[in-house]
C-alpha positions, 0 to 999 in steps of 0.5 A: 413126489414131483418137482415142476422145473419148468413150464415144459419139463417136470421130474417125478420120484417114486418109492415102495417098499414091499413087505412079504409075509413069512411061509413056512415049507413042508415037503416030505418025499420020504414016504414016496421014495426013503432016498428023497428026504424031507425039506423043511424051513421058512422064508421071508423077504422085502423088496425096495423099489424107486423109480424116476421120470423125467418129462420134457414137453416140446 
C-alpha cells in the first residue's frame, strides 16, 4: 500500500505471510553406532513480515 503525503514525500507499507509446509525427520544412527540413537518427529513454521518506507524527494 502506498499513501502520497505530498508532491515530494510518499509512505510505502508492505506484509507477507509465509506458509512453510510440514516435514517430517528420520534419522536412525542405531545401525552406525547402537549408542546414537533415533531421531524422529515433525516440524512446521510461519513467518510474518512487514516492511515500511518513507520517501522524501528534494
Amino acid at each position: 500500500a502506498s499513501w502520497q503525503y505530498s508532491p515530494q514525500t510518499k509512505f510505502d507499507v508492505g506484509y507477507a505471510h509465509l506458509f512453510i509446509k510440514e516435514a517430517r525427520i528420520y534419522d536412525d544412527q542405531r545401525t552406525a553406532v547402537p549408542s546414537r540413537g533415533l531421531i524422529a518427529g515433525k516440524y512446521d513454521g510461519s513467518a510474518d513480515i512487514l516492511s515500511m518506507q518513507f520517501t522524501h524527494q528534494f
